[in-house]
mmCIF file as gemmi writes it, N, C-alpha and C atoms, coordinates in Angstrom:
data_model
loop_
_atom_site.group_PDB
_atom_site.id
_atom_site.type_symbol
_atom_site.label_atom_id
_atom_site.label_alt_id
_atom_site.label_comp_id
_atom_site.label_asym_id
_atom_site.label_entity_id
_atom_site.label_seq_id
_atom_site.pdbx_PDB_ins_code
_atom_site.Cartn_x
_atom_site.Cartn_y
_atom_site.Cartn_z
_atom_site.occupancy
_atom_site.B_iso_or_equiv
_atom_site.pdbx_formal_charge
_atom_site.auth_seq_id
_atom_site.auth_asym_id
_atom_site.pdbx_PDB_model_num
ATOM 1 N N . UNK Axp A 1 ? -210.077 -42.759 -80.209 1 0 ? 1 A 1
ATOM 2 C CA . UNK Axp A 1 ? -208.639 -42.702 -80.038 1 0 ? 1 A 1
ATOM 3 C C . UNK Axp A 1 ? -208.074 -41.598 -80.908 1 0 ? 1 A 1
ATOM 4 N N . UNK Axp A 2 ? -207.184 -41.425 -80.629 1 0 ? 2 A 1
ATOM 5 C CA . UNK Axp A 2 ? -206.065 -39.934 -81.448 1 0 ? 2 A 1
ATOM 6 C C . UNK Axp A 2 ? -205.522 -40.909 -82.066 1 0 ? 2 A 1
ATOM 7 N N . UNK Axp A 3 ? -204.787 -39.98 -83.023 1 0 ? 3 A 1
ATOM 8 C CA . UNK Axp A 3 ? -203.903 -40.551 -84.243 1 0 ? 3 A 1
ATOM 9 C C . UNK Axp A 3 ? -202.769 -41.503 -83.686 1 0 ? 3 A 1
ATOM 10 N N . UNK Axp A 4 ? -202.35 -40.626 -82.032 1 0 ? 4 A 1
ATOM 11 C CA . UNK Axp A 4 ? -200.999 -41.562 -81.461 1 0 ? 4 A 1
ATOM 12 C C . UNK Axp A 4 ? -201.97 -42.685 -80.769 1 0 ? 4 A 1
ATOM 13 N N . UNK Axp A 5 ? -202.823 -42.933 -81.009 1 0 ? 5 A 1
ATOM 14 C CA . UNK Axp A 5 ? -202.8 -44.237 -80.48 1 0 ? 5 A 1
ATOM 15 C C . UNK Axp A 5 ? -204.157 -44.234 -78.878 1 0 ? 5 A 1
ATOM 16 N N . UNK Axp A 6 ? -203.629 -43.436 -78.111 1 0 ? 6 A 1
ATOM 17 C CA . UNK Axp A 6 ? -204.281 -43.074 -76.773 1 0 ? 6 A 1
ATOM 18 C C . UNK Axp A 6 ? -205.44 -42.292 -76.625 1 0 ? 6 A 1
ATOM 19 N N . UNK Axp A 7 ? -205.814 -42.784 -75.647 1 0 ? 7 A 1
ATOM 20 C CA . UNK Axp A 7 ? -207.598 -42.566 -76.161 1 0 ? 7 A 1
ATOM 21 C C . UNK Axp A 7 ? -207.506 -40.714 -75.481 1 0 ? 7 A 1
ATOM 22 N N . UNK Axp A 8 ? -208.798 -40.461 -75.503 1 0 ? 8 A 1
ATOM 23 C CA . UNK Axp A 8 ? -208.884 -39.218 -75.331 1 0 ? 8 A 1
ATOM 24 C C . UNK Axp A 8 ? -210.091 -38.997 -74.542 1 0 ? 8 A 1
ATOM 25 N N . UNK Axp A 9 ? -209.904 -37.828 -73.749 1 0 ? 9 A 1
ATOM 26 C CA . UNK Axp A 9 ? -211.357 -37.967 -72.536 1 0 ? 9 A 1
ATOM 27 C C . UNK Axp A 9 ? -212.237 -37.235 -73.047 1 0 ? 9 A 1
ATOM 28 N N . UNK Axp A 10 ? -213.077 -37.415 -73.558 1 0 ? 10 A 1
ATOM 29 C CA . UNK Axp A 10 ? -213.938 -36.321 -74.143 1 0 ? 10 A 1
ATOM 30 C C . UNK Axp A 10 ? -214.938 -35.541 -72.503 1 0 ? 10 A 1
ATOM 31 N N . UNK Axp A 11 ? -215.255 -35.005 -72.289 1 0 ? 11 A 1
ATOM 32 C CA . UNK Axp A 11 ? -215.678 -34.687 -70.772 1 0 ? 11 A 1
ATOM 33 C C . UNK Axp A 11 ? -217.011 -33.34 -71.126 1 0 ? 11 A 1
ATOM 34 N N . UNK Axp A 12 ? -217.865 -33.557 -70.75 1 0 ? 12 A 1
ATOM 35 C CA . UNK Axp A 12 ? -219.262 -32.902 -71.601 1 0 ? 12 A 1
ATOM 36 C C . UNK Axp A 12 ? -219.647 -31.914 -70.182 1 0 ? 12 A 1
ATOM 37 N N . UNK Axp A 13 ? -219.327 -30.63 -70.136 1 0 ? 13 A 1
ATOM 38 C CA . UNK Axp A 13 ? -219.538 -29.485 -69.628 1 0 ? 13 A 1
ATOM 39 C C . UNK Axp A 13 ? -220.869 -29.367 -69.283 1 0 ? 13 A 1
ATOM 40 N N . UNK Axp A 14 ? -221.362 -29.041 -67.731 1 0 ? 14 A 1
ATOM 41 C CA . UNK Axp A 14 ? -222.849 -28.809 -67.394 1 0 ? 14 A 1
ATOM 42 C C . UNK Axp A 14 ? -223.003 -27.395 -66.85 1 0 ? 14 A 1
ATOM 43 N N . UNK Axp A 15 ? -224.011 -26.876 -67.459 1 0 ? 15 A 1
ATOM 44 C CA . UNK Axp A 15 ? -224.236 -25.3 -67.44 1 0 ? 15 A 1
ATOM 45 C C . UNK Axp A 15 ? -225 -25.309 -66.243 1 0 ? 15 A 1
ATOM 46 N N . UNK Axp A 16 ? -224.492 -24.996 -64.631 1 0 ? 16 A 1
ATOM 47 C CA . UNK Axp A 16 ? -225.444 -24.729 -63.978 1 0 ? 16 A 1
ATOM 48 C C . UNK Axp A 16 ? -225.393 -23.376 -62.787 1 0 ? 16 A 1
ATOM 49 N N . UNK Axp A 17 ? -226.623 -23.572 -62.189 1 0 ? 17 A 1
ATOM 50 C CA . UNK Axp A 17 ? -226.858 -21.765 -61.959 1 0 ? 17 A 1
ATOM 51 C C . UNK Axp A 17 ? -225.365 -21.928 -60.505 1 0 ? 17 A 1
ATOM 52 N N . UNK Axp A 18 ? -225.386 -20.431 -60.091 1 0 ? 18 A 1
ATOM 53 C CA . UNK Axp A 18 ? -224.199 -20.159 -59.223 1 0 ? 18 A 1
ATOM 54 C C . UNK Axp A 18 ? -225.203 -21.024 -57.714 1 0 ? 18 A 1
ATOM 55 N N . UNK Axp A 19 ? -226.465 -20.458 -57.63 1 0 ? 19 A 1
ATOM 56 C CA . UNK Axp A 19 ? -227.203 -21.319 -56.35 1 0 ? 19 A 1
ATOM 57 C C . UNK Axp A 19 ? -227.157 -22.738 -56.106 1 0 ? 19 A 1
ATOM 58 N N . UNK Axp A 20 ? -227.488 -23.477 -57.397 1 0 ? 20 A 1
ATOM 59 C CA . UNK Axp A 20 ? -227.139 -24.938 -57.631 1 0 ? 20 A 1
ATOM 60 C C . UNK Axp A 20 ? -225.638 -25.335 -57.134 1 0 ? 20 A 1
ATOM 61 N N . UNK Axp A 21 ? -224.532 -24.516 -57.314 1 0 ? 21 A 1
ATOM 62 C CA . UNK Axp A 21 ? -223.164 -25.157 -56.86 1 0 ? 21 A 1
ATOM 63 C C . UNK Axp A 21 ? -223.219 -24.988 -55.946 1 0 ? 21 A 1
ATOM 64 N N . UNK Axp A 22 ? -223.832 -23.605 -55.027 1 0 ? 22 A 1
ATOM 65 C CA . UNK Axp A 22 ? -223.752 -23.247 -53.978 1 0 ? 22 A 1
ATOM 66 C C . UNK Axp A 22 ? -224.395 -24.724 -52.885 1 0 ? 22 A 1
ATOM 67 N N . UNK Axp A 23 ? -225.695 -25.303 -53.296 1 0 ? 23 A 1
ATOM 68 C CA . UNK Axp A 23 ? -225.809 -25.873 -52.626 1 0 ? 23 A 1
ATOM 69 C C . UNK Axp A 23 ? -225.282 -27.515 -52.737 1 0 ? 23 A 1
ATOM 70 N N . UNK Axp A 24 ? -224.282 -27.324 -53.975 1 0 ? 24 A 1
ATOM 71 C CA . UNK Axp A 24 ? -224.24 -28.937 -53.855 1 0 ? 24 A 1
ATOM 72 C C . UNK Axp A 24 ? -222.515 -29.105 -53.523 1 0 ? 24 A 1
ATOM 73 N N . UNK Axp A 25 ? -222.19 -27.762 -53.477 1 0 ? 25 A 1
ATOM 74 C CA . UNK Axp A 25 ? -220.44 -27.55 -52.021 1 0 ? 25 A 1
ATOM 75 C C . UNK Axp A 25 ? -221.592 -27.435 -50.989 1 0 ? 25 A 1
ATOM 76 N N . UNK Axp A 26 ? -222.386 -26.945 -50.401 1 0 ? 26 A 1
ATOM 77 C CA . UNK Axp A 26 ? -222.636 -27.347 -49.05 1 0 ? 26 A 1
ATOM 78 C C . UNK Axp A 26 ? -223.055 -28.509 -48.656 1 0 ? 26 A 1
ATOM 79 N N . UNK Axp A 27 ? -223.448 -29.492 -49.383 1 0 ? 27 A 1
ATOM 80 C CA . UNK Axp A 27 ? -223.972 -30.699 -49.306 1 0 ? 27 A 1
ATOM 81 C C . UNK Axp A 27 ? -222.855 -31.959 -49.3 1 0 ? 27 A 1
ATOM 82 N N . UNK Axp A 28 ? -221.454 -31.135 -50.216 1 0 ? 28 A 1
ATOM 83 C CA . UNK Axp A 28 ? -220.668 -31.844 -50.259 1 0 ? 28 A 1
ATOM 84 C C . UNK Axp A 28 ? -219.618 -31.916 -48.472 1 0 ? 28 A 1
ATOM 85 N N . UNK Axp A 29 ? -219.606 -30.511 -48.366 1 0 ? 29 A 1
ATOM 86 C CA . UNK Axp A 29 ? -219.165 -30.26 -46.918 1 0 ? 29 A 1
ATOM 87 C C . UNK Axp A 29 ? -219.986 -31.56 -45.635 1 0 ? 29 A 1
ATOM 88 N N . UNK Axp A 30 ? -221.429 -31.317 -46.272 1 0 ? 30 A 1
ATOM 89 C CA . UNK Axp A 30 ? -222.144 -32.318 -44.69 1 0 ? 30 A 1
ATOM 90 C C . UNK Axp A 30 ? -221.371 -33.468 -45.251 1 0 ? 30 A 1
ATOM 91 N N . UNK Axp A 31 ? -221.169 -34.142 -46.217 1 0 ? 31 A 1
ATOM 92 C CA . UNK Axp A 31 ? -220.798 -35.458 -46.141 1 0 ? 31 A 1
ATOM 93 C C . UNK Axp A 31 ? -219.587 -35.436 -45.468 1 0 ? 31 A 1
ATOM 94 N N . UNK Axp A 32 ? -218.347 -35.354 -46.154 1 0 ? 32 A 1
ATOM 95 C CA . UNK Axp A 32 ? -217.283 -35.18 -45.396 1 0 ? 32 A 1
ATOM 96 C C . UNK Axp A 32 ? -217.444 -34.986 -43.643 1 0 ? 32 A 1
ATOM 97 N N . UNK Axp A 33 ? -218.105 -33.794 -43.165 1 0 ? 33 A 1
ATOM 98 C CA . UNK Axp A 33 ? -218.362 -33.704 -42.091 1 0 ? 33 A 1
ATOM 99 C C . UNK Axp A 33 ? -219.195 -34.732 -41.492 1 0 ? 33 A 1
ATOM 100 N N . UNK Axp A 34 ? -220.216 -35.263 -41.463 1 0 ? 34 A 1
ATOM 101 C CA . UNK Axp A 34 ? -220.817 -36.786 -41.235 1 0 ? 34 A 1
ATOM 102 C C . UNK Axp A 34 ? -219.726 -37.816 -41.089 1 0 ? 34 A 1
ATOM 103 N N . UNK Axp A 35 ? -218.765 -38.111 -42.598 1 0 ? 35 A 1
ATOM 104 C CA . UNK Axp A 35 ? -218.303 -38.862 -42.691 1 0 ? 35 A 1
ATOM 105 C C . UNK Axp A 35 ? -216.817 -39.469 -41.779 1 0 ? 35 A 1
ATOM 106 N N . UNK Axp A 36 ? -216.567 -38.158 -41.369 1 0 ? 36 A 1
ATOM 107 C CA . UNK Axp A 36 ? -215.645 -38.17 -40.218 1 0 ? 36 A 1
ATOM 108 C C . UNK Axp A 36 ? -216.309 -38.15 -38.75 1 0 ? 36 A 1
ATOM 109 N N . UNK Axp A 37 ? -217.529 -37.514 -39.041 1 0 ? 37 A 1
ATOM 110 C CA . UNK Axp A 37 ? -218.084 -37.877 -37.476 1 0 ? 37 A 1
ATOM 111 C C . UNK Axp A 37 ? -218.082 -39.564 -37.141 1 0 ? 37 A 1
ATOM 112 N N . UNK Axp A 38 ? -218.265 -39.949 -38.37 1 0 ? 38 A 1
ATOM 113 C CA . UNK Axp A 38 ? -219.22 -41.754 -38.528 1 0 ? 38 A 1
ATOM 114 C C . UNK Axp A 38 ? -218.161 -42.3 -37.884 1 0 ? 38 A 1
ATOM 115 N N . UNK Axp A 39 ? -216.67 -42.091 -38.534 1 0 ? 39 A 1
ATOM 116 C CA . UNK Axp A 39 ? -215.59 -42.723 -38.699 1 0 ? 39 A 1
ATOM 117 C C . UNK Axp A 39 ? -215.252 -42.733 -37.004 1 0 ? 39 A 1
ATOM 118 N N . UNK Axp A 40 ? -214.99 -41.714 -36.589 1 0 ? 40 A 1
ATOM 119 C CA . UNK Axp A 40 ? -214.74 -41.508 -34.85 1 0 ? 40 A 1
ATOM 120 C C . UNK Axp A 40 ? -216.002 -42.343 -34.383 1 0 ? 40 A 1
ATOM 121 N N . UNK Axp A 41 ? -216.917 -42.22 -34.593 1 0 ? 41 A 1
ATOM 122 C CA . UNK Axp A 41 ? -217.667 -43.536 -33.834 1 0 ? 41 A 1
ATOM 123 C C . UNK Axp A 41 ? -217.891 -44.488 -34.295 1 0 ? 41 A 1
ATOM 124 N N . UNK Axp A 42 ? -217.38 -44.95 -35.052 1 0 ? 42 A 1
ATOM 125 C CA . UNK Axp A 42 ? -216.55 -46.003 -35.312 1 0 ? 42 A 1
ATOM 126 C C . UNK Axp A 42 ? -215.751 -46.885 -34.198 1 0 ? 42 A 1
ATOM 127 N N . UNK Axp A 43 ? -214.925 -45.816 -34.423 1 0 ? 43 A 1
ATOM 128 C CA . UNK Axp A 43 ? -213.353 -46.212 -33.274 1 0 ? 43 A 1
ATOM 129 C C . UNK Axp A 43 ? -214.228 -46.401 -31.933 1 0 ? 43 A 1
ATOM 130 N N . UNK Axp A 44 ? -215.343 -46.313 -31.406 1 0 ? 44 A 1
ATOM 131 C CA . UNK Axp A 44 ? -216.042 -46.519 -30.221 1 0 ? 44 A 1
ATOM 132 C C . UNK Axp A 44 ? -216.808 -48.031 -29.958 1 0 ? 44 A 1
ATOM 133 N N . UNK Axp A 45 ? -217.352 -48.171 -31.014 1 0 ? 45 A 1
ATOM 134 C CA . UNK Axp A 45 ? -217.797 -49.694 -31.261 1 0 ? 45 A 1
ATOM 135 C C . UNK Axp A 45 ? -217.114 -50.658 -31.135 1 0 ? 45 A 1
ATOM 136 N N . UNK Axp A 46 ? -217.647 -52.004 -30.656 1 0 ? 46 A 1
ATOM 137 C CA . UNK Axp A 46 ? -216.972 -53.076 -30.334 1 0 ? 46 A 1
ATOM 138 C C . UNK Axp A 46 ? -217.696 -54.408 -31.467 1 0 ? 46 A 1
ATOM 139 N N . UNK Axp A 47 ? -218.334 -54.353 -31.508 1 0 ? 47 A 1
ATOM 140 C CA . UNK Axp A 47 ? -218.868 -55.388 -32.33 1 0 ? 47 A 1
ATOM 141 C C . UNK Axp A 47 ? -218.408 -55.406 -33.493 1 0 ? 47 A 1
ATOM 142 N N . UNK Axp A 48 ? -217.585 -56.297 -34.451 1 0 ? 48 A 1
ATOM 143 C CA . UNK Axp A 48 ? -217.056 -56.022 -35.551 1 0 ? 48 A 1
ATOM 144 C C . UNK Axp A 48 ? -218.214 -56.306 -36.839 1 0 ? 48 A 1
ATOM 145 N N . UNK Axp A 49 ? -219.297 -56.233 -36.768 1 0 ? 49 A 1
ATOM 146 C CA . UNK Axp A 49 ? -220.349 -56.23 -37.68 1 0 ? 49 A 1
ATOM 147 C C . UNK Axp A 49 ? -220.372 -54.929 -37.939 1 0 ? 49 A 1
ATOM 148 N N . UNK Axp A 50 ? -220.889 -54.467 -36.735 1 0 ? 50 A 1
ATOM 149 C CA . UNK Axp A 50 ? -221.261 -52.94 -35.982 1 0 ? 50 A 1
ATOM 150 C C . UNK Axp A 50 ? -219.828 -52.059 -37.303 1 0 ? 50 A 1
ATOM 151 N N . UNK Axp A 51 ? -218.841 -52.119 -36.491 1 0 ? 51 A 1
ATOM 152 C CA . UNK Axp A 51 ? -217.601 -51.41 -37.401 1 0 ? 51 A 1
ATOM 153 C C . UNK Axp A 51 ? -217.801 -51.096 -38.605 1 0 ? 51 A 1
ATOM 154 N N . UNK Axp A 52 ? -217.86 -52.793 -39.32 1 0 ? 52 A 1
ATOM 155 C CA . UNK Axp A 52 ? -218.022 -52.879 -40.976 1 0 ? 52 A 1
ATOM 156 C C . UNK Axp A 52 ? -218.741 -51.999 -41.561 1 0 ? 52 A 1
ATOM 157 N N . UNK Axp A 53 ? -220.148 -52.318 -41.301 1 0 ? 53 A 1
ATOM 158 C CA . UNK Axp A 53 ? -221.333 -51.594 -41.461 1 0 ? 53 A 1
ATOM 159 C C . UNK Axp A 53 ? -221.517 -49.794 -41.61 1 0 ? 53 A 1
ATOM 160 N N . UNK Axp A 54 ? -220.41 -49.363 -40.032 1 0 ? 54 A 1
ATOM 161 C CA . UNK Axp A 54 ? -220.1 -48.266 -39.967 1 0 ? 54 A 1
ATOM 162 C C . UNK Axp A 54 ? -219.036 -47.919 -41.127 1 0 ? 54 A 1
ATOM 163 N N . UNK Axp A 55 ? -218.296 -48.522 -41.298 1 0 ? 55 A 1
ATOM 164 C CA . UNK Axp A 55 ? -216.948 -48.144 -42.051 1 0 ? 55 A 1
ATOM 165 C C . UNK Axp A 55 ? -217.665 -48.24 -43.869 1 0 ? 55 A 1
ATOM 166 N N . UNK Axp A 56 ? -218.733 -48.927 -44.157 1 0 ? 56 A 1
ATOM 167 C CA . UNK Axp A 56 ? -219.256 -48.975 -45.427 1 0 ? 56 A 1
ATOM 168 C C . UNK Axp A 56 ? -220.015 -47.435 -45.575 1 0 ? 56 A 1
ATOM 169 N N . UNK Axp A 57 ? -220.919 -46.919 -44.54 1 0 ? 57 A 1
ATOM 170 C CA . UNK Axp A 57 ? -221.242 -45.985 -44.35 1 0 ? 57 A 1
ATOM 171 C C . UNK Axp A 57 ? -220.228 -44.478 -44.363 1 0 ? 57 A 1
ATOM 172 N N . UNK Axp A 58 ? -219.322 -44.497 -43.993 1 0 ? 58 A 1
ATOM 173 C CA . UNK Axp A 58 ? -218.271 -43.624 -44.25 1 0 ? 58 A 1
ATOM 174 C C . UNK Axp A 58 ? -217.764 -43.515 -45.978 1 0 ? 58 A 1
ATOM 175 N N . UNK Axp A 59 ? -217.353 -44.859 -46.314 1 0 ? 59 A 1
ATOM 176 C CA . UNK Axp A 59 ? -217.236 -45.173 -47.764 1 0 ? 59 A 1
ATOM 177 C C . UNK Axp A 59 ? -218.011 -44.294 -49.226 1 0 ? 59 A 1
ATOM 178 N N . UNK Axp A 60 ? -219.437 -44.466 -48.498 1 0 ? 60 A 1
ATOM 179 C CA . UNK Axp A 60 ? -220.571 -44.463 -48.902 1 0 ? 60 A 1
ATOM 180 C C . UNK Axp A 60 ? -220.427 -43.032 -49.349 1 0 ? 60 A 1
ATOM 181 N N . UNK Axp A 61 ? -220.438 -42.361 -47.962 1 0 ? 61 A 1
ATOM 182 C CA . UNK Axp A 61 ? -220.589 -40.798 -48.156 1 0 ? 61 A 1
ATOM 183 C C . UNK Axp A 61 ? -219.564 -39.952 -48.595 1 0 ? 61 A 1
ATOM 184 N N . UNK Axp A 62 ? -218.336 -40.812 -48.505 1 0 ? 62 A 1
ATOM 185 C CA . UNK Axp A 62 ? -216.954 -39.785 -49.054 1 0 ? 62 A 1
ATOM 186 C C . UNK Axp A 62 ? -216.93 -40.202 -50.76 1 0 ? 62 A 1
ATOM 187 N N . UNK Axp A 63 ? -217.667 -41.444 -51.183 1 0 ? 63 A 1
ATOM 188 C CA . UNK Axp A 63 ? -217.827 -41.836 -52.974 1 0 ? 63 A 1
ATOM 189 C C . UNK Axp A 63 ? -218.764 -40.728 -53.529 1 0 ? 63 A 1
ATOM 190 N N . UNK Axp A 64 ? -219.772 -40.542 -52.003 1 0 ? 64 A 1
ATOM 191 C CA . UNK Axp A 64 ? -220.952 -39.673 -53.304 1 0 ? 64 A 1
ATOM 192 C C . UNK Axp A 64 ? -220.304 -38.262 -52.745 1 0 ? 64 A 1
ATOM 193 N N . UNK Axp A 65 ? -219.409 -37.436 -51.968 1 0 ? 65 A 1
ATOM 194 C CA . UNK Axp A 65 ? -218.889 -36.375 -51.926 1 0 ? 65 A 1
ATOM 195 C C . UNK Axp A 65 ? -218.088 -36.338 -53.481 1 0 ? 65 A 1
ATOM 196 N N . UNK Axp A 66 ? -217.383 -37.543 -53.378 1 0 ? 66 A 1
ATOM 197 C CA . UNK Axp A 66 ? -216.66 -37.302 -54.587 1 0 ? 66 A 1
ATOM 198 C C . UNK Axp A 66 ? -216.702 -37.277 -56.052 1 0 ? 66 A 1
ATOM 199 N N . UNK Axp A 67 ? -217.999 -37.529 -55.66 1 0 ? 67 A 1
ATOM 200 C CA . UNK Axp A 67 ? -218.947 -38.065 -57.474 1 0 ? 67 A 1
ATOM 201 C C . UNK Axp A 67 ? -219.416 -36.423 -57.635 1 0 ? 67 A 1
ATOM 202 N N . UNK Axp A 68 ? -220.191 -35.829 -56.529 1 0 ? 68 A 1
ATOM 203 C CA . UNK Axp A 68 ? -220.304 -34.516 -56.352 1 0 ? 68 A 1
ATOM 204 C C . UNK Axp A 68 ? -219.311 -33.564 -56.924 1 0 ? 68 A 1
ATOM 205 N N . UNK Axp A 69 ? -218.397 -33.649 -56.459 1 0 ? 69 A 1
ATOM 206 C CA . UNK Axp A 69 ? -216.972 -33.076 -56.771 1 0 ? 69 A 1
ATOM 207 C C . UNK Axp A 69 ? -216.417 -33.398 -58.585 1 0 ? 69 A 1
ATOM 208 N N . UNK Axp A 70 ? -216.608 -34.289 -58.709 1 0 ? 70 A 1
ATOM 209 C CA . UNK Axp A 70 ? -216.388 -34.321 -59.778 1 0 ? 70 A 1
ATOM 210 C C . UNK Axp A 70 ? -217.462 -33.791 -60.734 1 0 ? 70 A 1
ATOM 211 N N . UNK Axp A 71 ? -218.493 -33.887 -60.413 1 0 ? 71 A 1
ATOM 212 C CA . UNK Axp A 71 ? -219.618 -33.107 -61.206 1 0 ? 71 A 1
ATOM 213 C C . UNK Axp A 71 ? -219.631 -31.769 -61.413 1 0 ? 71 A 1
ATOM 214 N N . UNK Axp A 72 ? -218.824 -31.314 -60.144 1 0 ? 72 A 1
ATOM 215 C CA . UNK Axp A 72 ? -218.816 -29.418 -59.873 1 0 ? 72 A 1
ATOM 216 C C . UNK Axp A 72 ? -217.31 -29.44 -60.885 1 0 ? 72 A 1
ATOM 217 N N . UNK Axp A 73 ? -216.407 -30.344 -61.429 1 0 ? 73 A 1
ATOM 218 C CA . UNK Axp A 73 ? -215.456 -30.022 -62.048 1 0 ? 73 A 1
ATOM 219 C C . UNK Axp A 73 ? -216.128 -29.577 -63.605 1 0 ? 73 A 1
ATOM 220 N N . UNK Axp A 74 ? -216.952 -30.237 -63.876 1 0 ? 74 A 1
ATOM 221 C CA . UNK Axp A 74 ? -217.698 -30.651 -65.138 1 0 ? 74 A 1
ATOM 222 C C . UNK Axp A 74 ? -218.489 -29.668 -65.672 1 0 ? 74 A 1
ATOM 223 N N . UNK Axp A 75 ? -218.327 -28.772 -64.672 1 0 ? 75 A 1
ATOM 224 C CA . UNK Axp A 75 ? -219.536 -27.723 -64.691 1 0 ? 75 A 1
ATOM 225 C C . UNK Axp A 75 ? -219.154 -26.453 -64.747 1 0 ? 75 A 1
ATOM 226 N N . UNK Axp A 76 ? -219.939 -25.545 -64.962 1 0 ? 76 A 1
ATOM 227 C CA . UNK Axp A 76 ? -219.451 -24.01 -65.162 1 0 ? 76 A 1
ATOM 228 C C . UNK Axp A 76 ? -221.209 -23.103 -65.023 1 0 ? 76 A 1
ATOM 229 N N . UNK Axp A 77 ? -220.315 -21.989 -64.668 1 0 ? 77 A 1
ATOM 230 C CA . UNK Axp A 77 ? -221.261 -21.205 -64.306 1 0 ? 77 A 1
ATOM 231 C C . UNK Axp A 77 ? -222.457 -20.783 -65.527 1 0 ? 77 A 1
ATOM 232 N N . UNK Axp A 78 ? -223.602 -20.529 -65.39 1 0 ? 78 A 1
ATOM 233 C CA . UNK Axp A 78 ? -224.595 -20.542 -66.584 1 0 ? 78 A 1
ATOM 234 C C . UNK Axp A 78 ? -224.666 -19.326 -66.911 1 0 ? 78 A 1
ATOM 235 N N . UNK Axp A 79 ? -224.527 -18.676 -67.986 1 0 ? 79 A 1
ATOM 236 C CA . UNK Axp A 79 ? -224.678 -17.109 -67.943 1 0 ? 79 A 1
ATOM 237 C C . UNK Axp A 79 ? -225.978 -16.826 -67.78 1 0 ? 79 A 1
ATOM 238 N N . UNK Axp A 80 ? -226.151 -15.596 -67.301 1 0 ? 80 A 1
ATOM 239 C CA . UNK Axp A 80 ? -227.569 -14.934 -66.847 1 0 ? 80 A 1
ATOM 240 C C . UNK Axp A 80 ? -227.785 -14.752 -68.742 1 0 ? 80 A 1
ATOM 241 N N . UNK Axp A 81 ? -229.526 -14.831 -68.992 1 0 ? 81 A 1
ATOM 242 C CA . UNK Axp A 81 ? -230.615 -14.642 -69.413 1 0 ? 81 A 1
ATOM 243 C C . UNK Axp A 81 ? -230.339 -12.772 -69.502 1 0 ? 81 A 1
ATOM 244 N N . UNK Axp A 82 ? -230.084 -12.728 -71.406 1 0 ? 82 A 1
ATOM 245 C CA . UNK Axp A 82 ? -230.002 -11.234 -71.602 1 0 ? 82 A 1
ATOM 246 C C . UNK Axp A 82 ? -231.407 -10.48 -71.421 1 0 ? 82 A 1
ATOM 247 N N . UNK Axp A 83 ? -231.03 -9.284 -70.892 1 0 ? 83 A 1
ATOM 248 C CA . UNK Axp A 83 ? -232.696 -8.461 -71.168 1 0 ? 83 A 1
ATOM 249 C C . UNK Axp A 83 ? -232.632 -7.652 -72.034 1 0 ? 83 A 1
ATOM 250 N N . UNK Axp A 84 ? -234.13 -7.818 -72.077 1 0 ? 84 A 1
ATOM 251 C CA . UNK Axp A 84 ? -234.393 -6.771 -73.247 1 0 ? 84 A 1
ATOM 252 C C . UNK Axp A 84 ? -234.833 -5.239 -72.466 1 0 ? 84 A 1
């Protein structure tokens, strides 16, 4: 906690390469994209098991887009390796 009282986020920075983000925004893109495909077939199903099941699956993939996302906030680019 700070002196006023309220806590404070301490948030621990991950050094990673520019390829690594590269592929984990494209990975974040398929979810989203999946996750709206899922959702429209969804709306096609009749069985309300069927739905649930589907609609947990949508859930699923827009939590770990966003866990993703928050990881790429956390993060920063790694500087290149000086040469000699």
């Amino acid at each position: 906690m700070s002196h006023d009282g309220t806590e404070q986020v301490v948030r621990e920075h991950f050094e990673i390469s520019i390829r690594f983000r590269k592929i984990i925004e494209q990975r974040i893109v398929r979810l989203e994209v999946d996750a709206a495909r899922d959702e429209l077939d969804a709306s096609h199903l009749e069985n309300i098991d069927h739905i649930r099941r589907q609609m947990r699956l949508v859930a699923a993939q827009l939590e770990e887009a966003n866990r993703m996302k928050r990881f790429l906030e956390n993060s920063r680019p790694r500087k290149p390796a000086p040469r000699d």
